[in-house]
SESEDREN-387442 format. One record per residue (C-alpha): residue in one letter; chain; x, y, z. Coordinates in nm, 2 decimals. Last residue first. Layout:
a, A, X, Y, Z
...
***
This chain:
x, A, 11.49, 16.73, -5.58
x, A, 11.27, 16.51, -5.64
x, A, 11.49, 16.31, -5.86
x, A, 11.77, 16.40, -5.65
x, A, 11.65, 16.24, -5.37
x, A, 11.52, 15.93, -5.54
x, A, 11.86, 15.87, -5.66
x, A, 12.00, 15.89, -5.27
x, A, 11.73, 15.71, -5.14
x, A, 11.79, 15.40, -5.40
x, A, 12.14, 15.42, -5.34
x, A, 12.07, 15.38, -4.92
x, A, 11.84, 15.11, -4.95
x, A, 12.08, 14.94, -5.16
x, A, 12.43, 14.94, -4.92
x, A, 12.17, 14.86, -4.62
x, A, 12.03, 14.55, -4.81
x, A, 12.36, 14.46, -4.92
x, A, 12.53, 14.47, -4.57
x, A, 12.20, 14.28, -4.45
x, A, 12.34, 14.01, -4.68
x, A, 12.29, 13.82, -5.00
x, A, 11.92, 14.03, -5.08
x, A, 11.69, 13.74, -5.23
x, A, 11.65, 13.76, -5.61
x, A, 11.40, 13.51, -5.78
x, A, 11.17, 13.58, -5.54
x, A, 10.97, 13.28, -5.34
x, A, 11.03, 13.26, -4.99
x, A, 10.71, 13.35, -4.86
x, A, 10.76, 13.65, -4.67
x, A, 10.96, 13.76, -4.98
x, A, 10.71, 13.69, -5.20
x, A, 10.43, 13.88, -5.01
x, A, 10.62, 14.15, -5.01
x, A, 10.70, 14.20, -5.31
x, A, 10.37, 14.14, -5.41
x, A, 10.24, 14.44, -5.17
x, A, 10.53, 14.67, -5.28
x, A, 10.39, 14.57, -5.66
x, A, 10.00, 14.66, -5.54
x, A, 10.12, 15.02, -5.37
x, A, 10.26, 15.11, -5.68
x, A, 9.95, 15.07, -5.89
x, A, 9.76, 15.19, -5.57
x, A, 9.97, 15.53, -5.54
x, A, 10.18, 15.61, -5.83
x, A, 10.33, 15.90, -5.68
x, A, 10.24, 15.96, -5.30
x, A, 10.52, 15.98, -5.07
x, A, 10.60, 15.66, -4.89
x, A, 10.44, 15.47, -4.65
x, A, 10.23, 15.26, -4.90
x, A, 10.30, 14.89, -4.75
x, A, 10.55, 14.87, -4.48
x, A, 10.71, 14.60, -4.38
x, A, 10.81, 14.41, -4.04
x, A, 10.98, 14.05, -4.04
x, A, 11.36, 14.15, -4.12
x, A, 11.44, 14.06, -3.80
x, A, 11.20, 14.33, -3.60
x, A, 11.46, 14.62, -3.63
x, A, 11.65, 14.86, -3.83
x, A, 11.58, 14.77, -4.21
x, A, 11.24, 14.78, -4.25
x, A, 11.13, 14.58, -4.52
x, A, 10.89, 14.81, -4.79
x, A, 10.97, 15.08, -5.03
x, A, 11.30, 14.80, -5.16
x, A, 11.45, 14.77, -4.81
x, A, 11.34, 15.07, -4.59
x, A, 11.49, 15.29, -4.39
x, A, 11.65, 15.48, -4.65
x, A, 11.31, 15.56, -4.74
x, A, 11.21, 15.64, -5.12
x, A, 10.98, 15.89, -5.24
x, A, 10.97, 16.10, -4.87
x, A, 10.69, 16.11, -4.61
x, A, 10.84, 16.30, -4.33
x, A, 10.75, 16.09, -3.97
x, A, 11.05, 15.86, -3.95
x, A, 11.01, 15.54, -3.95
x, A, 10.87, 15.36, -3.65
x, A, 10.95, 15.01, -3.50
x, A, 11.18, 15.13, -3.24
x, A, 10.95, 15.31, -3.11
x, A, 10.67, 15.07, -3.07
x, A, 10.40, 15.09, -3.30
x, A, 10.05, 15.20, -3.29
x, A, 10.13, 15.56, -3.28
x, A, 10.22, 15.55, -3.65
x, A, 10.29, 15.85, -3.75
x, A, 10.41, 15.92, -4.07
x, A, 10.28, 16.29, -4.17
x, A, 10.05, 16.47, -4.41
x, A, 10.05, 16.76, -4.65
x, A, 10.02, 17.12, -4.60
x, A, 9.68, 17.20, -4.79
x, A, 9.59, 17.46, -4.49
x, A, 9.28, 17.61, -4.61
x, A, 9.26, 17.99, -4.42
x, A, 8.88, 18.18, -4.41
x, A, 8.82, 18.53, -4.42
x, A, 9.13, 18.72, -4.53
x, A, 9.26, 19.05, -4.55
x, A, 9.57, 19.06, -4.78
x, A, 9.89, 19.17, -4.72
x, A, 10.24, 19.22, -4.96
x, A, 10.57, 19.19, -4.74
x, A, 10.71, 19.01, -5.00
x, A, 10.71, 18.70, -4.75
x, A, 10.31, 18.76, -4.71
x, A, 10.14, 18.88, -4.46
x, A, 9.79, 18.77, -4.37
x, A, 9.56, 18.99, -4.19
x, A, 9.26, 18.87, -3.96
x, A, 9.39, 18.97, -3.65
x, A, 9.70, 18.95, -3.72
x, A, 9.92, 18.66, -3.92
x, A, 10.26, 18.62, -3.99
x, A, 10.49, 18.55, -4.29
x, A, 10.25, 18.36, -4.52
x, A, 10.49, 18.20, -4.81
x, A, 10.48, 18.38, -5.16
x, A, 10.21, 18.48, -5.33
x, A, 9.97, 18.32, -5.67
x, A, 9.63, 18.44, -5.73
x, A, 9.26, 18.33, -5.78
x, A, 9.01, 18.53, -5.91
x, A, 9.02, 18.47, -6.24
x, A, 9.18, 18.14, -6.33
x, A, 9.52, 18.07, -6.29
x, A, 9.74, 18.05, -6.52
x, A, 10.10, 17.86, -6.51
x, A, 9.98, 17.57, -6.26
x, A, 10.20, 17.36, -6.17
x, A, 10.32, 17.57, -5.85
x, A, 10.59, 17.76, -5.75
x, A, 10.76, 17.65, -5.42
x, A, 10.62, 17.77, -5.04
x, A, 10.30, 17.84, -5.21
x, A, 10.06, 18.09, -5.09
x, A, 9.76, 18.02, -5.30
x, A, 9.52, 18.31, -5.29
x, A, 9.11, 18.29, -5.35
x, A, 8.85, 18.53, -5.40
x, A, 8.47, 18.60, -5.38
x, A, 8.48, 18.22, -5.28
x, A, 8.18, 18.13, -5.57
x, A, 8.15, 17.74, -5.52
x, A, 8.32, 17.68, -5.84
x, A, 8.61, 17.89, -5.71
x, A, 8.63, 17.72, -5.41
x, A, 8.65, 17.41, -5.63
x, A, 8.93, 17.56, -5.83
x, A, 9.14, 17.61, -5.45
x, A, 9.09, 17.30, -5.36
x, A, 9.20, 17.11, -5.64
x, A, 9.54, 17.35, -5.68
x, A, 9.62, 17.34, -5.33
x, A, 9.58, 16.94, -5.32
x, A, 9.73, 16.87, -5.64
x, A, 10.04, 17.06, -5.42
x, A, 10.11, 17.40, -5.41
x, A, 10.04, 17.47, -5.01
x, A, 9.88, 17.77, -4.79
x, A, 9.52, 17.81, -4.93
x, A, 9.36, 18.17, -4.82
x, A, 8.99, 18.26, -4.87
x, A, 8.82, 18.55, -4.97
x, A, 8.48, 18.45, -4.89
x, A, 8.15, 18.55, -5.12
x, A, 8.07, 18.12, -5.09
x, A, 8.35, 17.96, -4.85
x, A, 8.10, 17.72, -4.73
x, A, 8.02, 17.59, -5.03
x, A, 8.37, 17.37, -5.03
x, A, 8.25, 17.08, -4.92
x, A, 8.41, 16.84, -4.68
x, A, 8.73, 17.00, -4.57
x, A, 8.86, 16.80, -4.28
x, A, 9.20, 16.65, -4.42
x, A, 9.24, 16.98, -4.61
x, A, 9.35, 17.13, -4.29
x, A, 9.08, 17.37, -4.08
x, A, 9.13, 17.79, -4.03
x, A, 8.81, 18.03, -3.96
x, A, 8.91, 18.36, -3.90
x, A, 9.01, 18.55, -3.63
x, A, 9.36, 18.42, -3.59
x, A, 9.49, 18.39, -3.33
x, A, 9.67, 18.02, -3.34
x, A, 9.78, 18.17, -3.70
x, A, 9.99, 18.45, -3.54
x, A, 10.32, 18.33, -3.63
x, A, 10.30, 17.99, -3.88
x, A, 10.38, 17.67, -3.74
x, A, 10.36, 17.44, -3.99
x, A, 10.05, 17.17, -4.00
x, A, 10.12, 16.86, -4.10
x, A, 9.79, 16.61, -4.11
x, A, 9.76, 16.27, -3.95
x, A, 9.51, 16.05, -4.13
x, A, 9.70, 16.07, -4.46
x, A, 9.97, 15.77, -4.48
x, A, 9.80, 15.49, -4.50
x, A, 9.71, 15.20, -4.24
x, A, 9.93, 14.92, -4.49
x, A, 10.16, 14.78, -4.16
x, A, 10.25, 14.44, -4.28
x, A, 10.38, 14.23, -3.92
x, A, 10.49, 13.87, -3.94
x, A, 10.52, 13.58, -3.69
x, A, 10.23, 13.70, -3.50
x, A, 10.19, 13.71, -3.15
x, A, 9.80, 13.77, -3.03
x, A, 9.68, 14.03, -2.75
x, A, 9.34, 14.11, -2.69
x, A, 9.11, 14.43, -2.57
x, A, 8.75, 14.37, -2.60
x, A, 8.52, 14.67, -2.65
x, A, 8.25, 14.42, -2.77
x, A, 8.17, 14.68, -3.06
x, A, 8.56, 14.81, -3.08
x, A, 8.72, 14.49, -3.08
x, A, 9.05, 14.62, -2.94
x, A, 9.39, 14.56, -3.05
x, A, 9.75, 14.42, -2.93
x, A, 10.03, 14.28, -3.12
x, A, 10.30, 14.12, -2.98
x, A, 10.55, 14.03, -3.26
x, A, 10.77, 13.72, -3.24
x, A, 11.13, 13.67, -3.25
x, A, 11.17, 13.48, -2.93
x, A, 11.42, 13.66, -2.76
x, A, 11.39, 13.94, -2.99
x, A, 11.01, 14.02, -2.87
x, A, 10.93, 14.27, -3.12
x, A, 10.58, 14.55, -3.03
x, A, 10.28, 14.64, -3.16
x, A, 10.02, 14.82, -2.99
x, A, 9.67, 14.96, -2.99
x, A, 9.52, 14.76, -3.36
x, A, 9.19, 14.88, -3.45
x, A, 8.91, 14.66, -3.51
x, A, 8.59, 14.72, -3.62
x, A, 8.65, 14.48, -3.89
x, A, 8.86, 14.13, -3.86
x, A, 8.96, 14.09, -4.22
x, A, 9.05, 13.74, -4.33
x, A, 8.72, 13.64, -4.48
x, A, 8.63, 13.91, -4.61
x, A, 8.89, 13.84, -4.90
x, A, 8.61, 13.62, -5.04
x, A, 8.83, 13.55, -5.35
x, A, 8.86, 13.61, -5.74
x, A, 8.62, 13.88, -5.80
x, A, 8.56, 14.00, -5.44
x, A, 8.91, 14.21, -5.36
x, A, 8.90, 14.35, -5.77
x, A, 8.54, 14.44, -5.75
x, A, 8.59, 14.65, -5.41
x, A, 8.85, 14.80, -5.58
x, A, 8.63, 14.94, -5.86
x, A, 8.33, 15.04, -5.63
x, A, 8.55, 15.26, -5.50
x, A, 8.70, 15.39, -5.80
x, A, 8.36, 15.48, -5.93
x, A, 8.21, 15.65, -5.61
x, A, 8.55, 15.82, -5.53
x, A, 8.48, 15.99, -5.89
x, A, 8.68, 15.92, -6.24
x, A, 8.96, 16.07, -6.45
x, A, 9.09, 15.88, -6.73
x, A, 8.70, 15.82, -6.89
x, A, 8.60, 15.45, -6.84
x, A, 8.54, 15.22, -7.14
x, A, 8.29, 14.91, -7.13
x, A, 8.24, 14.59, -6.92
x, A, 8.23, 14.80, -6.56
x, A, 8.49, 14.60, -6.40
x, A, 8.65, 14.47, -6.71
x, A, 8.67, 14.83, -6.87
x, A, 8.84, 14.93, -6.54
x, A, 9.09, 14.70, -6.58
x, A, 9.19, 14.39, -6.40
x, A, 9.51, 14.21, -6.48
x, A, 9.78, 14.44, -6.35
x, A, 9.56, 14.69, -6.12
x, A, 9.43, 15.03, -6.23
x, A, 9.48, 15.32, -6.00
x, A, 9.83, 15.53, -6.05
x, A, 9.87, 15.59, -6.40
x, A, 9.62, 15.44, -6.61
x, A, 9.35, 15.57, -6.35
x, A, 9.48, 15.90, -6.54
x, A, 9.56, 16.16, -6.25
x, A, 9.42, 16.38, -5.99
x, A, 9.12, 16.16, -5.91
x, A, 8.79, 16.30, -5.87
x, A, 8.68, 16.48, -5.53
x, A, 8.30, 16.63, -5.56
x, A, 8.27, 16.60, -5.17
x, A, 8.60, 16.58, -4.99
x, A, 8.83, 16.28, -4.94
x, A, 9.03, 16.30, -4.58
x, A, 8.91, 15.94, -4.46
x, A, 9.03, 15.83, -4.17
x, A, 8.84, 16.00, -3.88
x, A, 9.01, 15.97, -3.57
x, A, 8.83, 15.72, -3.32
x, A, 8.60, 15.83, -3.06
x, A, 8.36, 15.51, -3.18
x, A, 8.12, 15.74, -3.39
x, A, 8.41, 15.91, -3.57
x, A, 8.66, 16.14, -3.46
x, A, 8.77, 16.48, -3.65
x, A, 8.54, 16.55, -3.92
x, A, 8.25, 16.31, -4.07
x, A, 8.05, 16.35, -4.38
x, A, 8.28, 16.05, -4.49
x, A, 8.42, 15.91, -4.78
x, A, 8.52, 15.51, -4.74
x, A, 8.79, 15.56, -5.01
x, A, 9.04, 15.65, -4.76
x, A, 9.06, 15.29, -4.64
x, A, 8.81, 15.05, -4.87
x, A, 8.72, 14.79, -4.61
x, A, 8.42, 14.80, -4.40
x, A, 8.34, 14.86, -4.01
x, A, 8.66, 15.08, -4.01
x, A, 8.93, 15.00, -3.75
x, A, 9.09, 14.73, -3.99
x, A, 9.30, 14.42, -3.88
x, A, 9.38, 14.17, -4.10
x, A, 9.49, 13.81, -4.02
x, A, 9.67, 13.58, -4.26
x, A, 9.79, 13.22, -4.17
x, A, 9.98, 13.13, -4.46
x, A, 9.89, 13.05, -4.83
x, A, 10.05, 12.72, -4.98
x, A, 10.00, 12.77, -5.31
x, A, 10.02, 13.14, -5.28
x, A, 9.73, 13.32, -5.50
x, A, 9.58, 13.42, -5.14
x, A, 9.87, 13.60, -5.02
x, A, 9.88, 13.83, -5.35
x, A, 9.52, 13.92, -5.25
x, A, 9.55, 13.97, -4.92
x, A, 9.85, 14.22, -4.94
x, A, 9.67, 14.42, -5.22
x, A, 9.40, 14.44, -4.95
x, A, 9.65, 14.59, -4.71
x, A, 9.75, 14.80, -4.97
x, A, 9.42, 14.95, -5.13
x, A, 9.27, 14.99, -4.77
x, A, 9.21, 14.73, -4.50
x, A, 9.48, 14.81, -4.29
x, A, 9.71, 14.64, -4.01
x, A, 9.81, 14.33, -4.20
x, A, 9.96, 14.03, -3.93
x, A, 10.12, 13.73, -4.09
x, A, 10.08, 13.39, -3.84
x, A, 10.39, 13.15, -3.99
x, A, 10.42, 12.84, -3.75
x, A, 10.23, 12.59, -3.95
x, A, 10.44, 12.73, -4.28
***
């Protein structure tokens, strides 16, 4: 135990679900977390800001004003043995604010321990890297107030820093001329700016849908989806419409796939994110396309390739029961590093051989 060190990079929902299972250990290593923000909260920390924030660093939160959750906080919020109704000490409504869940998780990480304690703030880690020779990590970050630059080795590595600061963005013909205005979802702050606009959204995800009914609440003269697959939504309200995939752009024309155009004002990418996590060494990365399960990774979490079975990943997979989900990866986790599950993996053989079964039913699942 004396020579454990565990490194978290993230002080969102998973790296603080990290901390928290750590610190119900009997014997509870040394635990260092490292978060760029000043406080904790990850996405939840909502933002006027666009693009880099006052320390040059990109802007992590992607939340937009008026945001509420997609989805019952029974679903894919609330944590095993703290409820909304003992946060608040009465009944919640299914779909709450950033503002409520926020101040939620920030009662679950102070209710039972000062958390704080462990998370160096201000922080962002630069570099990470596996010494096999003497099967360490090397990590390397910067105190961004004293602009110090350190290095520390660490026995473990967690990597929770999310999975929606770095946006996709398809390559489209004619888009990089386009006369209009065109930002991804990840900087769209409020949606009054596209007031009398006919405005295009390319995506059909919760995103897409959100986006484009809040455009319509903020009077866009007229909105179309352009959805690579159909999407939930049956009816849409009047004034938005449903087309195929964008084509090409000119000037300030879409085309569509059915070879239908539209003139358009202002484009809303809603394209979804990608893995990158610049912070690591090569050979410590998974791949960049967020999928339900990774075949990279032992149970959503150990990576399989490299770093000795000491490197995990908490929340790198596609969104579907977020936190909730996010919390048993972290436990899991957190066992394993300590020693404690009831089912170690016998072999790497076993771990490869489950890794790749689980990818292979989640594939088809989503497929």
């Amino acid at each position: 135990m004396s020579k454990m060190r565990v490194c978290i990079i993230g002080a969102g929902p998973s790296g603080m679900s990290a901390l928290w299972h750590f610190c119900q250990c009997d014997k509870m290593p040394e635990v260092v977390c490292f978060e760029k923000q000043s406080t904790w909260g990850g996405q939840w920390n909502r933002t006027w800001r666009t693009g880099f924030d006052e320390h040059g660093e990109p802007v992590h939160s992607c939340m937009y004003n008026d945001l509420w959750t997609n989805a019952p906080k029974e679903s894919n919020i609330e944590f095993p043995g703290y409820t909304f109704e003992d946060h608040y000490g009465k009944s919640v409504p299914s779909y709450i604010s950033v503002p409520v869940v926020k101040d939620y998780l920030e009662g679950r990480w102070s209710r039972d321990y000062n958390l704080r304690q462990f998370v160096q703030f201000d922080t962002p880690v630069r570099y990470v890297s596996y010494n096999d020779s003497t099967d360490t990590f090397l990590v390397t970050y910067e105190n961004l107030i004293s602009k110090k630059v350190i290095n520390e080795t660490f026995s473990h590595v967690i990597v929770c820093s999310g999975a929606f600061t770095y946006p996709f963005t398809p390559y489209i013909p004619g888009l990089d001329s386009f006369q209009g205005s065109v930002l991804h979802s990840r900087d769209l702050r409020h949606c009054h700016l596209f007031k009398d606009k006919t405005v295009l959204i390319i995506g059909s995800g919760f995103s897409a849908e959100d986006i484009a009914v809040h455009c319509l609440k903020y009077q866009a003269s007229k909105i179309i989806v352009s959805c690579r697959t159909k999407s939930f939504i049956s009816n849409w309200p009047i004034c938005i419409e449903e087309r195929p995939v964008v084509k090409r752009f000119h000037a300030k024309e879409a085309v569509f796939t059915d070879n239908t155009q539209a003139e358009i004002d202002d484009v809303i990418l809603c394209t979804g994110f990608r893995n990158y996590y610049r912070f690591l060494d090569p050979c410590l990365r998974i791949n960049e396309t967020p999928v339900i399960y990774s075949k990279e990774l032992y149970m959503s979490a150990l990576l399989i390739s490299a770093g000795n079975n000491k490197l995990f990943y908490v929340g790198a997979q596609k969104t579907l029961y977020t936190m909730t989900y996010f919390d048993v990866v972290a436990n899991w986790v957190c066992r394993y590093i300590m020693g404690t599950l009831e089912h170690e993996p016998k072999s790497e053989a076993d771990i490869i051989k489950h890794s790749k079964e689980w990818w292979v039913r989640a594939s088809n699942v989503h497929s």
